[in-house]
C-alpha positions as CSV (number, residue, x, y, z in Angstrom):
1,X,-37.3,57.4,-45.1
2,X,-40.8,58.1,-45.6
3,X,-43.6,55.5,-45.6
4,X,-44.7,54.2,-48.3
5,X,-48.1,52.5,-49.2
6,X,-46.4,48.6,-49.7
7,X,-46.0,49.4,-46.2
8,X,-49.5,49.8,-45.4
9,X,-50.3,47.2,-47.8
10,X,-47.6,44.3,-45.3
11,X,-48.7,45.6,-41.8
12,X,-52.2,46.6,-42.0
13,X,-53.7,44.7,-45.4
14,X,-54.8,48.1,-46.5
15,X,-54.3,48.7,-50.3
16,X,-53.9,52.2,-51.2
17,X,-52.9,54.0,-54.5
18,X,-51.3,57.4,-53.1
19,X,-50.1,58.9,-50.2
20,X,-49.9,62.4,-49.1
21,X,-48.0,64.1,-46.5
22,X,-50.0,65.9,-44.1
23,X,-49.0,68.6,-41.9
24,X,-49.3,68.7,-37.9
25,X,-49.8,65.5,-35.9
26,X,-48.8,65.8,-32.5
27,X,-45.5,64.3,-31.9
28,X,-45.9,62.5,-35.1
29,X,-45.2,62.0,-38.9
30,X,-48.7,62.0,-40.5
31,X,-49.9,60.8,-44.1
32,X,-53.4,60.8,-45.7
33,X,-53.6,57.9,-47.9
34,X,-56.4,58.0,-50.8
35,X,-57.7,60.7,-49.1
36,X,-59.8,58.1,-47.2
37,X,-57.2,56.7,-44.5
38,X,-55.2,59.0,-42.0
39,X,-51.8,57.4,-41.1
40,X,-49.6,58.7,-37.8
41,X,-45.9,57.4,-37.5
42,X,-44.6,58.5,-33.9
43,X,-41.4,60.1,-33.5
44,X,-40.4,58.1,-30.7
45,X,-39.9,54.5,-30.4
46,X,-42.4,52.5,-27.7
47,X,-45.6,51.2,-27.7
48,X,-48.3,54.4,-28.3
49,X,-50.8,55.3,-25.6
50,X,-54.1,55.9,-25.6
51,X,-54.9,53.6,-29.2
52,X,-57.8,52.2,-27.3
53,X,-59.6,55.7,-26.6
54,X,-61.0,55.9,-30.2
55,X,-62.8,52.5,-29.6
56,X,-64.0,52.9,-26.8
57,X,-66.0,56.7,-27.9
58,X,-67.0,55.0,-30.6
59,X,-68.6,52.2,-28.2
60,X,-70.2,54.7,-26.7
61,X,-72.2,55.8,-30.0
62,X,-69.9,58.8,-30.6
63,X,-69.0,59.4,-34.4
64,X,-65.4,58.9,-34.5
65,X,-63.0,57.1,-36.7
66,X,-62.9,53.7,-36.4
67,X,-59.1,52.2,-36.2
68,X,-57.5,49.3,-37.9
69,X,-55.9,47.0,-36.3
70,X,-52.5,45.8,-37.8
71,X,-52.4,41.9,-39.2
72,X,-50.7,41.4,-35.8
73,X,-54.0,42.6,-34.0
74,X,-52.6,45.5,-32.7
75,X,-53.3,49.0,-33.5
76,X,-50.3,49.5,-34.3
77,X,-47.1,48.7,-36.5
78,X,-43.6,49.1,-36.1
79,X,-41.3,50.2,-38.9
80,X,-37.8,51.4,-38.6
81,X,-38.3,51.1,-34.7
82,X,-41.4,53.7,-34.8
83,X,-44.9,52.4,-33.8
């Protein structure tokens, strides 16, 4: 099962109208959603490493995305036992 943007909606409070499939994404599934949002679903199960990373360059003044953290405070969700 793919995701689905009533999933984004539930876990991160992000509305979106459309999402697109997008190819690559190391060890992941990857979506771009209103061609705004880019969305990573990793093949295994576990908590992901390295979330922190973009925060931090971005901290430092670099110009990187800025991630959202789930309703949970996390940056991440899990759905179908895949963070």
């Amino acid at each position: 099962m793919g995701l689905r943007a009533v999933d984004l909606e539930r876990d991160f409070g992000v509305v979106v109208s459309g999402l697109r499939p997008h190819e690559g994404g190391f060890e992941s599934d990857c979506w771009v959603a209103d061609d705004v949002w880019f969305v990573k679903w990793w093949k295994q199960p576990g908590v992901p490493t390295g979330l922190g990373v973009l925060g931090e360059l971005r901290a430092l003044g670099l110009a990187v995305p800025e991630p959202i953290a789930a309703v949970s405070g996390e940056l991440y969700a899990v759905r179908d036992g895949r963070p």
